[in-house]
Structures are given as C-alpha cells and as structure tokens.
C-alpha positions in Angstrom: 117.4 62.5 153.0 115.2 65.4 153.3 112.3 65.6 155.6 109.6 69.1 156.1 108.9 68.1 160.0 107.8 65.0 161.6 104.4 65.0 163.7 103.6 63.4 166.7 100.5 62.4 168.2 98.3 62.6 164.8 95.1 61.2 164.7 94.5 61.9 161.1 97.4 59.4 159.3 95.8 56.5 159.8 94.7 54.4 162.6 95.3 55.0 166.0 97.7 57.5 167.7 100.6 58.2 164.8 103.5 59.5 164.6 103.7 61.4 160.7 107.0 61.7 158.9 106.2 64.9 156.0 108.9 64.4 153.5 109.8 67.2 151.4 109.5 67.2 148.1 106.5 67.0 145.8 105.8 66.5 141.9 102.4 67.6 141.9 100.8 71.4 142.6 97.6 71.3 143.6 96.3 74.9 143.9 94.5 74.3 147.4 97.5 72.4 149.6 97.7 72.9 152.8 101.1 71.8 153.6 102.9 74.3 150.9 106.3 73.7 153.2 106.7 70.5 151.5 106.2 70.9 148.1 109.9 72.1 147.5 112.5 69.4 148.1 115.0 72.7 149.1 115.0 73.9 152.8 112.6 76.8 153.0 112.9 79.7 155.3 109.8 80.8 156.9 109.1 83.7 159.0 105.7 84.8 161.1 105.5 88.3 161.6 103.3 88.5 164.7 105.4 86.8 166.5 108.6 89.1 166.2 109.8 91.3 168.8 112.3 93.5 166.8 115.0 92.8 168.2 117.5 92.8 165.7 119.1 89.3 166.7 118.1 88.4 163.1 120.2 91.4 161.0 123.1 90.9 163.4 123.1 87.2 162.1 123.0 87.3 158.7 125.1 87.6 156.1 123.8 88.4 153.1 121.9 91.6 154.9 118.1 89.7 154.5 116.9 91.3 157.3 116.3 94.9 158.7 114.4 96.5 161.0 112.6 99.8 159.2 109.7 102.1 160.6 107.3 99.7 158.9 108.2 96.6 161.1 110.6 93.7 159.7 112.1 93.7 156.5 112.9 90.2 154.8 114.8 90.1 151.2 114.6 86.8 150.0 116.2 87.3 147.4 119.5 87.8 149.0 118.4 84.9 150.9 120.5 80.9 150.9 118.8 79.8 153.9 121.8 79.5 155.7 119.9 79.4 158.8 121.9 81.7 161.2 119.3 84.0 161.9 116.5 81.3 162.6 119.4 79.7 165.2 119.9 83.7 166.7 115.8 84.3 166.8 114.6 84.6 170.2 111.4 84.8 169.6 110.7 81.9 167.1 109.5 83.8 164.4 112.0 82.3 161.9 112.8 79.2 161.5 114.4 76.5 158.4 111.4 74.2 156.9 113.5 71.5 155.4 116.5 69.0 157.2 118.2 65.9 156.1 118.2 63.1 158.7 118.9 59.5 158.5 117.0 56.2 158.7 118.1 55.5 162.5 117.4 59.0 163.6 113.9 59.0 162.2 114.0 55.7 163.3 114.8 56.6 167.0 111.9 60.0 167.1 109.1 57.6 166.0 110.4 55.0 168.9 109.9 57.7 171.5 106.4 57.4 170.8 105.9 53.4 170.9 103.4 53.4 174.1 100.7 55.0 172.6 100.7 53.3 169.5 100.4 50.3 171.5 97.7 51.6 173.4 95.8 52.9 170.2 96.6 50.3 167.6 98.9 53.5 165.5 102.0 53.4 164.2 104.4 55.3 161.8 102.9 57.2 158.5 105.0 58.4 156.1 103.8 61.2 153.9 104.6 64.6 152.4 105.3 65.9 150.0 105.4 63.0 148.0 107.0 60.0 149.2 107.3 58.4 145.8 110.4 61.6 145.6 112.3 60.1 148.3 111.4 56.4 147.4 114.3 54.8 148.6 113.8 57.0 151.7 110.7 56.5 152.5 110.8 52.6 151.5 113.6 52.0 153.9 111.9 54.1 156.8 109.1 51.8 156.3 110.8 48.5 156.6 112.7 49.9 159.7 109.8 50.6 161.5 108.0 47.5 160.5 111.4 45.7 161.6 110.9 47.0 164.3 107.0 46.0 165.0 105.3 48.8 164.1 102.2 49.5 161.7 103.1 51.3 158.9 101.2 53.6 156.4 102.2 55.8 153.2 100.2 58.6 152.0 100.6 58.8 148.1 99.2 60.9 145.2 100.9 57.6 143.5 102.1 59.9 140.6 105.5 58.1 139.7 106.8 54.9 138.1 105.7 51.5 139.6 108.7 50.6 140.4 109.1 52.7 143.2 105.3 52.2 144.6 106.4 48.4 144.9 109.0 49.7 147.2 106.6 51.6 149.0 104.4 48.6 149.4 106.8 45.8 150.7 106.7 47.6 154.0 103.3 49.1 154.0 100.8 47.7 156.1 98.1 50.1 154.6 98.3 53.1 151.8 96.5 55.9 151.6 96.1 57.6 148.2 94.1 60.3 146.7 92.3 60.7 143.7 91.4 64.0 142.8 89.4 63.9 139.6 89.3 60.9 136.9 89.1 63.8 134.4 92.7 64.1 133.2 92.1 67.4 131.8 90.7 69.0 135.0 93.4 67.2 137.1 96.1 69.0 134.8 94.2 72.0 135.5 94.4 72.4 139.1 97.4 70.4 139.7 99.9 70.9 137.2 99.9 67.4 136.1 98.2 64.7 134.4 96.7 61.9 135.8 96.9 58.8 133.8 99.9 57.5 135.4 98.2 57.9 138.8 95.5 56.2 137.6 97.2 52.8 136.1 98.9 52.8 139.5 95.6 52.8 141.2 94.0 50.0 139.2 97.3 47.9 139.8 97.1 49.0 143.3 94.0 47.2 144.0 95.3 43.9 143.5 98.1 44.6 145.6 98.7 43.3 149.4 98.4 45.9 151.6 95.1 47.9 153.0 94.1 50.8 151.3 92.3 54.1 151.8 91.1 56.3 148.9 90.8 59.6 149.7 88.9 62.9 148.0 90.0 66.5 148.6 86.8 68.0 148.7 87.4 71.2 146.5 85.0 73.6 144.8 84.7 74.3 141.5 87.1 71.2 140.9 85.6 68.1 142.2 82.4 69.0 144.5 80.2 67.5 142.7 78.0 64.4 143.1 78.9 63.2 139.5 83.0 63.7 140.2 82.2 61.9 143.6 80.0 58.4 142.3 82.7 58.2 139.2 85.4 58.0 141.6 83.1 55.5 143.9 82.3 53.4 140.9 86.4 53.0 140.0 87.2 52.1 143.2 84.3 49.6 143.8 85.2 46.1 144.6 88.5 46.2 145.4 89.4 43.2 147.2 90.9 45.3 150.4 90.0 48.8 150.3 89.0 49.9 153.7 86.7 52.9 152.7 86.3 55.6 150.6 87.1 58.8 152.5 86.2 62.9 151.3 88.2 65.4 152.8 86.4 68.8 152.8 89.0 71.7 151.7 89.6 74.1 154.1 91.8 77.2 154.3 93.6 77.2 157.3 97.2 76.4 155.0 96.7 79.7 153.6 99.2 81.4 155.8 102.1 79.5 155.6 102.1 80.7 151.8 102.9 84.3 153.4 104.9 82.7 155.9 107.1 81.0 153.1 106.9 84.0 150.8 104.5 82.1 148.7 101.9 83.0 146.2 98.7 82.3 147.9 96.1 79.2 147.3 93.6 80.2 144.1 91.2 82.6 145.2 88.4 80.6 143.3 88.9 77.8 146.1 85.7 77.1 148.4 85.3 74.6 151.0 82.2 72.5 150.6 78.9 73.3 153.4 77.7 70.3 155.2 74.7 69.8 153.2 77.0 69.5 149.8 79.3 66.9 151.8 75.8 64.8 153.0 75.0 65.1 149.2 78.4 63.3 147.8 78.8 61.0 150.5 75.2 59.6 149.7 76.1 59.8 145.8 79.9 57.5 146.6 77.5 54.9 148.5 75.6 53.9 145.4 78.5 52.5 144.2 78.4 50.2 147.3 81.8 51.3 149.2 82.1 52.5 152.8 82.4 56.3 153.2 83.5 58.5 155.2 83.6 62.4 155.3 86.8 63.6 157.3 87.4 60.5 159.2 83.6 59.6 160.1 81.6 57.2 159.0 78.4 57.8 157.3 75.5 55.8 157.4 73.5 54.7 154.5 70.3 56.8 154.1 67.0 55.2 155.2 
C-alpha cells in the first residue's frame, strides 16, 4: 500500500527515539496542515524551485512536455502532468521528486529494523501516522502487529474519523494512540475541516475504555480553537479516562506552508495565526481545571501556584 515518506529519528511521535511511517491518504481537510503531501492517497509530484540549476535534464525526460526552461526560470505544466516520475529520476539537482510509493509490510518492516538500537536506548519505537491511517486500515493494522511481532512499541496517530471497525484493528497492535480533537463544536469542525465530527467523537468516548495508552492532542489554531473555553471543554470530555497519558496542545505554526507551492497547492487559509506564549500559558492553565496532565508541544506544565 501507499506510503508519503517514512521518518527517522523523530522525537515528536511518541516516546523515545521513533521511527514515523506517514501514510498517504487522508479524509479530512483541515485548512492549517502541515503535511499537505499526505492528504492525497495519489503520488504527488513536487518541485522546489531554489533548488534547480536549469539544466534541462527534466524536459529531456519527460514525456508529456511538463517542463521547459523559459527566460523566467522553470516552467512546470501540471496539467500535462501523470507523475510518471522520469524527470524526478533524471534531476540532478533534487529539485523534483515523487511524494507517494507503495511498499510492502516486510519492506517497511525491514526500514524501521534499521533503526532498532536507538529505540532500545530511548524506550521508542515505530509510529504510524499520516495522512490518516484509518485509509489504509488493513495497512497500517498489519504494520503494527509486525512491528510489535517483532518487539517493538508501537503507536498510531488518528483523527479517528472512520468506522470502529477499523480503529479496533488499529488497536490490537497499538501500544499507545495518539488522536486529536479539534473542536467539540461539530459545526466549527465542518468549517475548517471539511467534515463533521460526531463520528470522531463516539470513537473517542469508546476509545477511553479501550486497552491501549492514549494521548489527546489539540492543534492550537486561531480563530478556530484558541480559546480558553474550546480548550477546558475538550479537558472536561476527556477527564477521567482510565489511561490517558496527558492532554497535549500543539501551537499551529506555518512552516508547512511551502510544500503547498511545492505541490502546486492552494495555500493554508490566510486567516490562520499561531497562538503567542502568553495565549498557550492561558489554555494550558484553563485544560488543568479539568484535572488532566497537560502539555504544550511535548512539555509539561506545572499547575499554577
């Protein structure tokens, strides 16, 4: 099945040193994502300007006449485009390249062993994410229970939007998941994602009472969710279950927005803002009156005195 890029050395994915499988493919669009290479399940072509040399390598390999070189610099037509991927294999420079391959279990299997001595050093392991990986279910479920086969800790990052059938096959070789919740507002979360959220939200409740470990997770974005009311409802939903970890808000930032030029992309909403320091001190202390741990970009915060 079909995978954006796998990730080594993450620190972000869970604990420990990880190694991060992106699968491609996701049902939601949220207007701030940073990773806009996964959202389609198709291969992508992406191209970085600055970092062509105008060669021509490129024109000569292509078929369908994409690319040019004109006064103004490179010209790409991606409309003639099938992402065939000669001219990324003929680019010297690495300024193209084919966001999207299928691989099997074992091979994904055998880049994630590579790695093995520093998850044992760290207490990692192998996450799976995306994308979505509730796309590639039977995918992702079956990359999990290799890796755990094969003594590893394994995590899933979910927006958990998809049947329950296919998160229970996520879980079964999960040793902790990590899903978001954006808003509990099912209005707003159509809004700036393109979807509702009621299914995502029955999945969460069931979650709870499920085995494995679990992280919940905020993207911090201005003017959808930065508020301390958005932040304590989402606290108070969460509170008490049996073995959430923490409660964790992830400040939005804009350093995805290239790739959506890269890609050929529309760009993120313009209205987007990433939340000061002051605003983040401000939720995290409004999430701990609902009596959960919290933590703002992978610190913890203390209670105020």
């Amino acid at each position: 099945m079909r995978i954006s890029h796998i990730q080594r050395f993450s620190i972000h994915d869970g604990p420990g040193i990880r190694t991060t499988v992106f699968l491609k493919g996701c049902n939601l669009r949220c207007r701030w994502c940073h990773n806009p290479e996964s959202i389609s399940a198709a291969p992508q072509l992406q191209f970085f300007p600055l970092r062509c040399i105008g060669c021509g390598a490129c024109a000569e390999a292509c078929p369908n006449g994409v690319h040019a070189a004109t006064a103004d610099g490179h010209r790409l037509d991606r409309s003639r485009c099938t992402v065939c991927g000669a001219c990324a294999a003929g680019c010297y420079a690495g300024a193209l390249t084919v966001v999207g391959r299928d691989m099997t279990v074992e091979e994904v299997l055998e880049a994630v062993r590579a790695d093995r001595p520093f998850y044992d050093r760290s207490g990692g392991g192998v996450t799976v994410s995306g994308g979505e990986p509730l796309m590639q279910a039977d995918f992702a479920s079956a990359i999990l229970a290799a890796c755990k086969a094969d003594g590893l800790h394994t995590a899933v990052e979910t927006n958990l939007s998809g049947p329950w059938e296919r998160v229970e096959r996520l879980l079964g070789a999960s040793d902790l998941v990590m899903m978001d919740i954006k808003t509990l507002d099912g209005q707003e979360h159509r809004q700036w994602t393109g979807a509702d959220n009621a299914e995502i939200l029955a999945n969460a409740r069931r979650l709870a009472g499920a085995d494995a470990a679990v992280i919940v997770r905020t993207p911090v974005v201005a003017p959808l969710n930065a508020t301390a009311a958005h932040v304590r409802a989402i606290a108070a939903f969460i509170a008490g279950w049996p073995r959430l970890l923490y409660y964790e808000l992830l400040p939005y930032h804009p350093l995805g927005s290239s790739k959506y030029e890269s890609l050929g992309m529309a760009p993120p909403d313009d209205r987007l803002a990433a939340p000061d320091e002051q605003t983040l001190r401000e939720l995290a202390e409004a999430a701990m009156q609902a009596g959960v741990e919290v933590r703002v970009a992978g610190m913890a915060v203390e209670a105020p005195s």
